[in-house]
PDB file with one MODEL, atoms N, CA, C and O in Angstrom:
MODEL        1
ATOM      1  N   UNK A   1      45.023  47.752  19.085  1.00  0.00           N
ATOM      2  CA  UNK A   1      45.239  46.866  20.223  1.00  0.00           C
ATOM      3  C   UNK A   1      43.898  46.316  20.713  1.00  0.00           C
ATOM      4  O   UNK A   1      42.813  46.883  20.843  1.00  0.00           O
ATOM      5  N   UNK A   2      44.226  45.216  20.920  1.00  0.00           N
ATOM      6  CA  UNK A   2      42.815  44.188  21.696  1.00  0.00           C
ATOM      7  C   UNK A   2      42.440  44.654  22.604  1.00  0.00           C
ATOM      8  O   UNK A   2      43.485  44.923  23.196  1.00  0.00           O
ATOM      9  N   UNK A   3      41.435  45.067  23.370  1.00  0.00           N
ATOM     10  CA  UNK A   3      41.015  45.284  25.003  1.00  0.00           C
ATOM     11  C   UNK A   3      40.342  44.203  25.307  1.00  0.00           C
ATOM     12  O   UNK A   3      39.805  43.424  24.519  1.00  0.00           O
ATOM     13  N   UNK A   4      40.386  44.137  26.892  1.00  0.00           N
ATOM     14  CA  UNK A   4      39.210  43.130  27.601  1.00  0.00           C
ATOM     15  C   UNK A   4      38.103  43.434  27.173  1.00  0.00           C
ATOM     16  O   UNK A   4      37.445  42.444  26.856  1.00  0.00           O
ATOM     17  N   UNK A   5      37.515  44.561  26.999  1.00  0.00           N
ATOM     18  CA  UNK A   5      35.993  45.061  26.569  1.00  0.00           C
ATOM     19  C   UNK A   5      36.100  44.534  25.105  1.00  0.00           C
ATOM     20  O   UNK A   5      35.097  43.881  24.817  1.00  0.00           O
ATOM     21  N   UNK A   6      36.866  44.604  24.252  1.00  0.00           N
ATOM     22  CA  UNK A   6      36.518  43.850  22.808  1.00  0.00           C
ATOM     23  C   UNK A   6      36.499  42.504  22.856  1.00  0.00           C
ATOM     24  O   UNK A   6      35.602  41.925  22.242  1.00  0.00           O
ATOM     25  N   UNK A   7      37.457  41.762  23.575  1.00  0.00           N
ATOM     26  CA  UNK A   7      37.332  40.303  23.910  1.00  0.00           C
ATOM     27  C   UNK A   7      35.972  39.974  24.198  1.00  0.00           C
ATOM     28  O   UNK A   7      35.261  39.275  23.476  1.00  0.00           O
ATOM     29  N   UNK A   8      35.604  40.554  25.385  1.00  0.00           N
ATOM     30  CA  UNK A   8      33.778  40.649  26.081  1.00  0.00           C
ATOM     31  C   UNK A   8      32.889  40.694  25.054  1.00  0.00           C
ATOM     32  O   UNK A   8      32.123  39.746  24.885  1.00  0.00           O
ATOM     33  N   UNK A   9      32.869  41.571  24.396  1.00  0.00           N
ATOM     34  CA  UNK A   9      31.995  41.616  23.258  1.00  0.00           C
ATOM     35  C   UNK A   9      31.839  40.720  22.315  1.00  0.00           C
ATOM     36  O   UNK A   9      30.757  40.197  22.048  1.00  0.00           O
ATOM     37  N   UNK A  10      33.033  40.455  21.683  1.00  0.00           N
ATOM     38  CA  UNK A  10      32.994  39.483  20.966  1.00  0.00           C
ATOM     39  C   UNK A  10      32.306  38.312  21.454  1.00  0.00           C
ATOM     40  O   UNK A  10      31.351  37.856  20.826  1.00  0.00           O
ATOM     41  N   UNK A  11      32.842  37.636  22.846  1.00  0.00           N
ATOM     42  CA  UNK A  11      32.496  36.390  23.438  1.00  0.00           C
ATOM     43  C   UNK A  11      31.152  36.514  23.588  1.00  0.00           C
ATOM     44  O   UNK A  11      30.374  35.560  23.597  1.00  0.00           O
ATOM     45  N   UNK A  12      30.820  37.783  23.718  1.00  0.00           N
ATOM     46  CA  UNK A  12      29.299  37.635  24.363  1.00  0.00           C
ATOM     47  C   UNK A  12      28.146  37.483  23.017  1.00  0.00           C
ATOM     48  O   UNK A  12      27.057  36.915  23.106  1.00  0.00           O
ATOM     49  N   UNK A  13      28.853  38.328  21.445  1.00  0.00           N
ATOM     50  CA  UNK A  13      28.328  38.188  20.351  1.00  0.00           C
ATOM     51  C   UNK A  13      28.488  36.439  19.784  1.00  0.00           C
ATOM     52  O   UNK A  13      27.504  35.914  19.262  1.00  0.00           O
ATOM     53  N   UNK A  14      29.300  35.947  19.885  1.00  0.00           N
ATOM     54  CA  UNK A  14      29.810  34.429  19.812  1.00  0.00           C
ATOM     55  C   UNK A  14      28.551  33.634  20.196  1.00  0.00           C
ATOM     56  O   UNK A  14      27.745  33.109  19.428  1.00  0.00           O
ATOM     57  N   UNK A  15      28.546  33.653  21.762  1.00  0.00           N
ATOM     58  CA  UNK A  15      27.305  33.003  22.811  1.00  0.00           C
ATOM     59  C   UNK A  15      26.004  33.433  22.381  1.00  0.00           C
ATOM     60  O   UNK A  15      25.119  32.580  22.435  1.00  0.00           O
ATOM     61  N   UNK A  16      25.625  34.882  21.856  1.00  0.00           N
ATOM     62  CA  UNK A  16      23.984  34.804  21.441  1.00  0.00           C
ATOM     63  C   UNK A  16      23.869  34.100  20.406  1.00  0.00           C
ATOM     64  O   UNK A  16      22.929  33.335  20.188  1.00  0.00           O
ATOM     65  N   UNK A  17      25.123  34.361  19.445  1.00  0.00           N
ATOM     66  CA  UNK A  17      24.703  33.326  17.743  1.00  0.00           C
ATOM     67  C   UNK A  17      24.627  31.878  18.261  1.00  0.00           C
ATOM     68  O   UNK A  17      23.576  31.259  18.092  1.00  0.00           O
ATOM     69  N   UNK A  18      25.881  31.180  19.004  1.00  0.00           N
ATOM     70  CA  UNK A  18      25.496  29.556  19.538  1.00  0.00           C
ATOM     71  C   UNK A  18      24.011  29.383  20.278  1.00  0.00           C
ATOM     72  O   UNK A  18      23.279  28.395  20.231  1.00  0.00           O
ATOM     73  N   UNK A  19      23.853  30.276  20.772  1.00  0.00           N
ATOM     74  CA  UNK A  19      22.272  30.107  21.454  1.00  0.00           C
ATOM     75  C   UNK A  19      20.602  30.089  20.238  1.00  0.00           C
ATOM     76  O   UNK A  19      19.693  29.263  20.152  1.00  0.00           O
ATOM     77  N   UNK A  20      20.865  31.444  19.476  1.00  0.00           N
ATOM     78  CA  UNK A  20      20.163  31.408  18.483  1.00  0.00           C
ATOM     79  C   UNK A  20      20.125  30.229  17.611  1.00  0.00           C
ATOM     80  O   UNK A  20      19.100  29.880  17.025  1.00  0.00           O
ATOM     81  N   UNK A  21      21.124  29.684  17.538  1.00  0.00           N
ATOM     82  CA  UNK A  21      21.843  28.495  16.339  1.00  0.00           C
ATOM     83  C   UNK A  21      20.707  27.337  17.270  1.00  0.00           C
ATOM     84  O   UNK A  21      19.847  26.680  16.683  1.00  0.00           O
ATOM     85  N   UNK A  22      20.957  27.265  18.987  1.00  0.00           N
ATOM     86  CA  UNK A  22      20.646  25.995  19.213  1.00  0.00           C
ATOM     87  C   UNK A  22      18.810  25.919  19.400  1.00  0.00           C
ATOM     88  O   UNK A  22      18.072  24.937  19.318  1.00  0.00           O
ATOM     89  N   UNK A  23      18.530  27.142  19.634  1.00  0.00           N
ATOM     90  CA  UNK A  23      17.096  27.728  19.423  1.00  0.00           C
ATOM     91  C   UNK A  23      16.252  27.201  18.574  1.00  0.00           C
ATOM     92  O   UNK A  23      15.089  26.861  18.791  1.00  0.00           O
ATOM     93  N   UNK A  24      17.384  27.084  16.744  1.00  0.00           N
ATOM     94  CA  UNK A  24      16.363  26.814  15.861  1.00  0.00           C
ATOM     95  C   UNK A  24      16.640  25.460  15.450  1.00  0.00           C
ATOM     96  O   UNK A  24      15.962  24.831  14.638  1.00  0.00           O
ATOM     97  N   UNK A  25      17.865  24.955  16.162  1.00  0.00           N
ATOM     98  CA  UNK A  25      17.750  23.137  15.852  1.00  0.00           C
ATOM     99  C   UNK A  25      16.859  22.839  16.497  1.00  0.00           C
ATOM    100  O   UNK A  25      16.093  21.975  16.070  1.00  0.00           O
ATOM    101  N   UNK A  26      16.561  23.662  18.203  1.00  0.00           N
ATOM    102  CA  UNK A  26      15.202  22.438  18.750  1.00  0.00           C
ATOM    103  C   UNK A  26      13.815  23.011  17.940  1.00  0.00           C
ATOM    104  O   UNK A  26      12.755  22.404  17.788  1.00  0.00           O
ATOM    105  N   UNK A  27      14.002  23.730  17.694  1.00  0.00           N
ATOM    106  CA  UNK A  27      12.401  24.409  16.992  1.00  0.00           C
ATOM    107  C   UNK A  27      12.721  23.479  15.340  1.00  0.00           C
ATOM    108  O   UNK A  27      11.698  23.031  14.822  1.00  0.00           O
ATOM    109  N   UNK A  28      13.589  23.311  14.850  1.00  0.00           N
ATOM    110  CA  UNK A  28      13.295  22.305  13.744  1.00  0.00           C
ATOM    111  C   UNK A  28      13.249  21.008  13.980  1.00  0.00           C
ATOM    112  O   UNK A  28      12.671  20.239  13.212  1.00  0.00           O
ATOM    113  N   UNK A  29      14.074  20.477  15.469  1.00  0.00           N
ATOM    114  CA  UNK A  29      14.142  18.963  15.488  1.00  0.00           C
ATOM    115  C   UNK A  29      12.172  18.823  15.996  1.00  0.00           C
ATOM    116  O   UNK A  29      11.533  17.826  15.659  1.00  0.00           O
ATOM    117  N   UNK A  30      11.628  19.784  16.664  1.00  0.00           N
ATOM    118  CA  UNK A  30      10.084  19.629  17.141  1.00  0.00           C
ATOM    119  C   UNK A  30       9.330  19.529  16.085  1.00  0.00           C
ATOM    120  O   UNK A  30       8.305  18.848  16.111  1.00  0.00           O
ATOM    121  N   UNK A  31       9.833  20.374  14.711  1.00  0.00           N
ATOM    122  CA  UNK A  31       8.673  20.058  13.594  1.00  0.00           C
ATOM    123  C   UNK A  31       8.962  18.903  12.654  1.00  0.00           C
ATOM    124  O   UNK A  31       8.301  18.644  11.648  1.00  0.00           O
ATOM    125  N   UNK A  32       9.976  18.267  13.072  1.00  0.00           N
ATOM    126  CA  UNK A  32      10.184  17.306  12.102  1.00  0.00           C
ATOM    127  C   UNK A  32       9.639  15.907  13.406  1.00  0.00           C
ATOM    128  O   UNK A  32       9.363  14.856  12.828  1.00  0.00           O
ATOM    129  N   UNK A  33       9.516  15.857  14.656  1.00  0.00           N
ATOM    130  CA  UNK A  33       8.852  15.195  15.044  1.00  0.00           C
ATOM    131  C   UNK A  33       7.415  15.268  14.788  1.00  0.00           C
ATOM    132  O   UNK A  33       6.800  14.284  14.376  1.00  0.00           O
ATOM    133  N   UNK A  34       6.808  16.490  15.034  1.00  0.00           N
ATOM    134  CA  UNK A  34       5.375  16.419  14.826  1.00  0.00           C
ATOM    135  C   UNK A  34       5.180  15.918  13.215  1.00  0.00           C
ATOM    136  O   UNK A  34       4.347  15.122  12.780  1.00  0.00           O
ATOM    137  N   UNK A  35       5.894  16.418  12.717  1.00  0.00           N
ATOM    138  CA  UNK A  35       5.479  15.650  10.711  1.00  0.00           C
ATOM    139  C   UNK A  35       5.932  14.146  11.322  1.00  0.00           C
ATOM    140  O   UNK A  35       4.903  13.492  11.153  1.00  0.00           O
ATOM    141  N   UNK A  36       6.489  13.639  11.671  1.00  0.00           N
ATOM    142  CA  UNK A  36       6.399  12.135  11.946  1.00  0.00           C
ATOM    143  C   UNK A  36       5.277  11.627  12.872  1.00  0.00           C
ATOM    144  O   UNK A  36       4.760  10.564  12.527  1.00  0.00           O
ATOM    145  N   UNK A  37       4.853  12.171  13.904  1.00  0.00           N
ATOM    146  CA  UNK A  37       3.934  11.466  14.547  1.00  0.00           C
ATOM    147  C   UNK A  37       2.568  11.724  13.552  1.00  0.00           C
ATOM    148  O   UNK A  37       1.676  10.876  13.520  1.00  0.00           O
ATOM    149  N   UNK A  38       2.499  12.824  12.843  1.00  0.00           N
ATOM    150  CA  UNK A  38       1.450  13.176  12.001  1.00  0.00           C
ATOM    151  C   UNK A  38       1.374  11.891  10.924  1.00  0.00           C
ATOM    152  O   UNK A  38       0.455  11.075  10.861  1.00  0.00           O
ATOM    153  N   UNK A  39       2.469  11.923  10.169  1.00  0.00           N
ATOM    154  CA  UNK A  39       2.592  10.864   9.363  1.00  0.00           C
ATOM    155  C   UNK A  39       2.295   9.350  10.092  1.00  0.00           C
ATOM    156  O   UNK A  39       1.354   8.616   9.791  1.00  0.00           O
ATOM    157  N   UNK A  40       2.989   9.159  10.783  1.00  0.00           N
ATOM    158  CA  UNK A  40       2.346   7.649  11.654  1.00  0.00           C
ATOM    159  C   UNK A  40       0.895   8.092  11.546  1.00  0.00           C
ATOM    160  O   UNK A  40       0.397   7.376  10.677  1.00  0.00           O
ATOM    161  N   UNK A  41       0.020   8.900  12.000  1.00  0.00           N
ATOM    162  CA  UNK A  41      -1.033   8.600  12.344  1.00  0.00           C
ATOM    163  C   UNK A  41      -1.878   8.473  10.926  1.00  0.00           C
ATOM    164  O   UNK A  41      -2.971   7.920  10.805  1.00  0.00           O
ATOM    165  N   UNK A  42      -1.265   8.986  10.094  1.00  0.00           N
ATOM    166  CA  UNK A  42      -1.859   8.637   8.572  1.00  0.00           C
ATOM    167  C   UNK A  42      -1.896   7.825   8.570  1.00  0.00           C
ATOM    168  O   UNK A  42      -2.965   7.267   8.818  1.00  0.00           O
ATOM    169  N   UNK A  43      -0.664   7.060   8.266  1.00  0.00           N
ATOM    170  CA  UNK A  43      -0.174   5.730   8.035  1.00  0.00           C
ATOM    171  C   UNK A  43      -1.306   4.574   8.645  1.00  0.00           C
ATOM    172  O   UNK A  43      -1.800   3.701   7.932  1.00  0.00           O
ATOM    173  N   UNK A  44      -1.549   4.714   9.809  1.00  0.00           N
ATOM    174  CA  UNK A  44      -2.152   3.813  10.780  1.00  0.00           C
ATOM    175  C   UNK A  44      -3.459   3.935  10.337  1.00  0.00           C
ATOM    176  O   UNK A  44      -4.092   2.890  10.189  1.00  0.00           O
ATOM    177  N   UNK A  45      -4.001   5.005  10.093  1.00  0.00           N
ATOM    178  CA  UNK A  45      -5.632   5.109   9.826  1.00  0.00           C
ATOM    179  C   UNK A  45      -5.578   4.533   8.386  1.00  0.00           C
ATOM    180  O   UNK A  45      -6.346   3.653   7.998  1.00  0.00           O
ATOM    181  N   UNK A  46      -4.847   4.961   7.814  1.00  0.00           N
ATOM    182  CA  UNK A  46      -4.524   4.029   6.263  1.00  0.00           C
ATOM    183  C   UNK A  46      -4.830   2.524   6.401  1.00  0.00           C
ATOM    184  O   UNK A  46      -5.843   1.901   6.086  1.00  0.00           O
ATOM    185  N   UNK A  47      -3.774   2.149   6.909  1.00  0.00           N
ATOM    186  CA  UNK A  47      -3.960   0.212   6.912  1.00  0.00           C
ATOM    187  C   UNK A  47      -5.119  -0.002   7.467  1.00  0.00           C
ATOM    188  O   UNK A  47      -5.925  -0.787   6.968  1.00  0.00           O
ATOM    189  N   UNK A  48      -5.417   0.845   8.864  1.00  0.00           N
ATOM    190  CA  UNK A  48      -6.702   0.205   9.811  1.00  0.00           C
ATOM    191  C   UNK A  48      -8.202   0.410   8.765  1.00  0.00           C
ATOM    192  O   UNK A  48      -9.223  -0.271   8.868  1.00  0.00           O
ATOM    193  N   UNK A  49      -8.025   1.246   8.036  1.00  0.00           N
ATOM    194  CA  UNK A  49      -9.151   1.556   6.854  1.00  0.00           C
ATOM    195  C   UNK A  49      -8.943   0.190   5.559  1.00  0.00           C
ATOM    196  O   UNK A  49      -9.950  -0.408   5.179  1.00  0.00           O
ATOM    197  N   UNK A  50      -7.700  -0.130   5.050  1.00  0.00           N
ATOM    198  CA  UNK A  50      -7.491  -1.411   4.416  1.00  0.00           C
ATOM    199  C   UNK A  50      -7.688  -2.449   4.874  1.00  0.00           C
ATOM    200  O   UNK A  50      -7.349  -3.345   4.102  1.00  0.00           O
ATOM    201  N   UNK A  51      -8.140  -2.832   5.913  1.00  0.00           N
ATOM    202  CA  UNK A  51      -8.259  -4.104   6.729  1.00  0.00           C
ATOM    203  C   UNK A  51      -9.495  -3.744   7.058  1.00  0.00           C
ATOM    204  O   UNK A  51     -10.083  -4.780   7.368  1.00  0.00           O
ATOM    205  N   UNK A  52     -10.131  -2.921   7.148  1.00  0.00           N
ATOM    206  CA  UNK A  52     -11.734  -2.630   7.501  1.00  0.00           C
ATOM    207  C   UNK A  52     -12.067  -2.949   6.372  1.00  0.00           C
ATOM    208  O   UNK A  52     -12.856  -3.895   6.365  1.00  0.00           O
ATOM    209  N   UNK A  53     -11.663  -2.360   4.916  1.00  0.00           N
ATOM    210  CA  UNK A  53     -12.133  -2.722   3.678  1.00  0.00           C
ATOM    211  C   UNK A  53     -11.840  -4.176   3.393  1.00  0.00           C
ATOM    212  O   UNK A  53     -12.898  -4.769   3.181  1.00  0.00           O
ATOM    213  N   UNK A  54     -10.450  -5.212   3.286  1.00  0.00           N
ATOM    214  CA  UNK A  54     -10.944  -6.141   3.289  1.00  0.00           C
ATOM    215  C   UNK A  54     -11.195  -7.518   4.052  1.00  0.00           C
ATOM    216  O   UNK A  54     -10.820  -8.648   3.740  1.00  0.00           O
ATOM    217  N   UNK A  55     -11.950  -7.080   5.158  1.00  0.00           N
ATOM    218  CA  UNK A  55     -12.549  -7.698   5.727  1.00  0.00           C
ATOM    219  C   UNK A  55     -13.763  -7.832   5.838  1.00  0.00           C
ATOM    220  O   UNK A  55     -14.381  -8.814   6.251  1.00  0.00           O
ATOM    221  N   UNK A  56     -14.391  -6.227   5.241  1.00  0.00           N
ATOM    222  CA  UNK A  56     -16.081  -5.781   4.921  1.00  0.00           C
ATOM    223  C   UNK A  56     -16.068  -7.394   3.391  1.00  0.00           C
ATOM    224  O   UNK A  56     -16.938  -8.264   3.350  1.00  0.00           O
ATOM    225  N   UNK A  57     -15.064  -7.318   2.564  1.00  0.00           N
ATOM    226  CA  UNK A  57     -14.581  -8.047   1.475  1.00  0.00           C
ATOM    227  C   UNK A  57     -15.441  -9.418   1.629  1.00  0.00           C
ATOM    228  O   UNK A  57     -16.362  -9.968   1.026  1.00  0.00           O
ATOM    229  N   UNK A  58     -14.557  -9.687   2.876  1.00  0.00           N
ATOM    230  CA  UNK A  58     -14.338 -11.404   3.285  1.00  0.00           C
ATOM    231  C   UNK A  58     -12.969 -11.970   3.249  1.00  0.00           C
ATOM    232  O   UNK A  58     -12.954 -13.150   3.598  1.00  0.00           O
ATOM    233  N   UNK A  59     -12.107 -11.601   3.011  1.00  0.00           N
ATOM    234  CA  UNK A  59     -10.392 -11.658   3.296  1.00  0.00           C
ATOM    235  C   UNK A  59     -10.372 -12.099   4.073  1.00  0.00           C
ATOM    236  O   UNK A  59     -10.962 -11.616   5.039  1.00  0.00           O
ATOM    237  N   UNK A  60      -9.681 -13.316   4.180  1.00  0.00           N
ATOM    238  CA  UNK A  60      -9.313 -14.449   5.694  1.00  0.00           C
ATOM    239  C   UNK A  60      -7.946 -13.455   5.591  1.00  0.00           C
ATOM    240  O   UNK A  60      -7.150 -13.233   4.679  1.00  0.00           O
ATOM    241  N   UNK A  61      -8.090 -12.907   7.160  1.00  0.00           N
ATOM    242  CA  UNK A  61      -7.130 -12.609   7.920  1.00  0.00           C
ATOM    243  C   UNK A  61      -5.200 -13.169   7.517  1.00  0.00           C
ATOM    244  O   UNK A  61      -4.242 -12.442   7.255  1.00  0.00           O
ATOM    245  N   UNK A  62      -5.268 -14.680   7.625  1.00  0.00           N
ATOM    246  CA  UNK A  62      -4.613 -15.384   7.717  1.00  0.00           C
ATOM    247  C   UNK A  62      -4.236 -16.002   5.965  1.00  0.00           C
ATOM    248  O   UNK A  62      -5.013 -15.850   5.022  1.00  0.00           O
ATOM    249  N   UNK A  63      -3.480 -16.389   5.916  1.00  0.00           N
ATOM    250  CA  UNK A  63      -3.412 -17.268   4.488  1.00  0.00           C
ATOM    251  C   UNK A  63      -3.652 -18.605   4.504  1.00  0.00           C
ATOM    252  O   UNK A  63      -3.378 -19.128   5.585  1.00  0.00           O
ATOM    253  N   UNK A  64      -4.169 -19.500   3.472  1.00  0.00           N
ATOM    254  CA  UNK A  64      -4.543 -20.585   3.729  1.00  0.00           C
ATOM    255  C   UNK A  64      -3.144 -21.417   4.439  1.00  0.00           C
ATOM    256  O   UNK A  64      -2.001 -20.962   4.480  1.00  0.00           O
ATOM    257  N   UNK A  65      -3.604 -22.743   4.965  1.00  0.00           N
ATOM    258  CA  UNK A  65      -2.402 -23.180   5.310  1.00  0.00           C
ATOM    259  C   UNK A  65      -2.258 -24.584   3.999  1.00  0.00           C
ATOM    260  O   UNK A  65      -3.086 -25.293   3.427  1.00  0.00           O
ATOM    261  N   UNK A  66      -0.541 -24.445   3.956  1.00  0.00           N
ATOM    262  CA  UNK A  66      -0.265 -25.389   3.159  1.00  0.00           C
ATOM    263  C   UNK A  66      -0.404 -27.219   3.581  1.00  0.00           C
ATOM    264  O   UNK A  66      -0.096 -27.841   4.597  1.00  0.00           O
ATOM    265  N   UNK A  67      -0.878 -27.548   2.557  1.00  0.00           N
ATOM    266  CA  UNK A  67      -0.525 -29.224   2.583  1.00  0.00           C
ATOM    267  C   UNK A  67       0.568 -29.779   2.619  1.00  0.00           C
ATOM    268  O   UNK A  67       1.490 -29.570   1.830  1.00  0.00           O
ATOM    269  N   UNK A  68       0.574 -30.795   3.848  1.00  0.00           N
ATOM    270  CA  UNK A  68       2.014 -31.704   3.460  1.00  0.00           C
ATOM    271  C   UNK A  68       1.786 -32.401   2.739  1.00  0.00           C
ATOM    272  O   UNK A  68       0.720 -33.017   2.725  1.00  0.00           O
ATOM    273  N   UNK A  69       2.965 -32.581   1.660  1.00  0.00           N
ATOM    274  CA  UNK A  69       3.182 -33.859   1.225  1.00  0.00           C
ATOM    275  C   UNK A  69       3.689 -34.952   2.288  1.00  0.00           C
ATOM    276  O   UNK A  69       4.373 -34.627   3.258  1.00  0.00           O
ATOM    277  N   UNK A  70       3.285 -36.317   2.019  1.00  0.00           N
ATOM    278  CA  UNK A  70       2.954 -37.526   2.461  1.00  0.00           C
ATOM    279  C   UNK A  70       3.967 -38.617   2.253  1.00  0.00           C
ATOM    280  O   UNK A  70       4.079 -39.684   2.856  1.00  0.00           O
ATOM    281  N   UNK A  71       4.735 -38.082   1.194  1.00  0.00           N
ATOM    282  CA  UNK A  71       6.375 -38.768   0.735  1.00  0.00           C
ATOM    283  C   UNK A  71       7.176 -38.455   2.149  1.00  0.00           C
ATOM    284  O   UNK A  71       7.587 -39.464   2.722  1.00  0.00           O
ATOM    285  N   UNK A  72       7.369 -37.565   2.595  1.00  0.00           N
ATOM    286  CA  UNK A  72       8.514 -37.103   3.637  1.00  0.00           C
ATOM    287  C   UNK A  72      10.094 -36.921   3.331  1.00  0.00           C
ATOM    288  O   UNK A  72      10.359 -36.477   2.214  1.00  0.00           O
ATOM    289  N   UNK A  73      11.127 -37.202   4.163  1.00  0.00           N
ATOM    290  CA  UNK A  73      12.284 -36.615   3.281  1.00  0.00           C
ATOM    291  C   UNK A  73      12.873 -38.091   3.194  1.00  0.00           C
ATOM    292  O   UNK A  73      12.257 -38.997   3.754  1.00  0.00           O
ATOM    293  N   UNK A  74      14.169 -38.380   2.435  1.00  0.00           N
ATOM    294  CA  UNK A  74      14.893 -39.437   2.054  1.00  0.00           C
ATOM    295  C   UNK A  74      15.568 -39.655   3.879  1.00  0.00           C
ATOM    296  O   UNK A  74      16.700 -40.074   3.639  1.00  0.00           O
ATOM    297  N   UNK A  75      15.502 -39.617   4.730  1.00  0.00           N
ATOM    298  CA  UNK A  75      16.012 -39.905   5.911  1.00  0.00           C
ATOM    299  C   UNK A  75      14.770 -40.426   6.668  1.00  0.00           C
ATOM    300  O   UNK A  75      14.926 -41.308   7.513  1.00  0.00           O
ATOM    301  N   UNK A  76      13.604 -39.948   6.418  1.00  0.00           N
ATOM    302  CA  UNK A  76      12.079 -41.138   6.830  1.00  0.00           C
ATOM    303  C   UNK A  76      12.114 -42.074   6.114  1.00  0.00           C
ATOM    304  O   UNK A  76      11.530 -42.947   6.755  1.00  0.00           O
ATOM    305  N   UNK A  77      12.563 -42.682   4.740  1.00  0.00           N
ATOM    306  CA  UNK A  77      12.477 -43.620   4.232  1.00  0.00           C
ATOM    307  C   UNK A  77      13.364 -44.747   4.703  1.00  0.00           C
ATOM    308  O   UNK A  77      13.308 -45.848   4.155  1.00  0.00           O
TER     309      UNK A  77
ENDMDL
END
């Protein structure tokens, strides 16, 4: 037969595992943020080091700009 004291127990064994359980999602969701902000900051010193390099180069920033053609479209004519 069931008692209130086995019900108790149980519920109360139930509630430490959901607690433990939610313990180690925030302790894994925190290290998978810090590997992302870690990674951004790679990332960033990466490009900002590629753009230091070619610009030490001489690399126009920008791309040249294109020429118009001087014909225009069949509705200017």
């Amino acid at each position: 037969m069931i008692t209130k004291r086995d019900t108790l127990y149980e519920f109360k064994q139930a509630n430490i595992l959901l607690r433990a359980k939610e313990v180690t999602n925030t302790a894994l969701l925190k290290g998978i943020l810090k590997l992302a902000l870690v990674l951004g900051k790679v990332l960033l010193k990466l490009f900002h080091n590629q753009f230091l390099i070619m610009e030490n180069l001489g690399v126009e920033k920008t791309p040249p700009k294109v020429k118009e053609e001087k014909g225009g479209t069949d509705a200017d004519k």
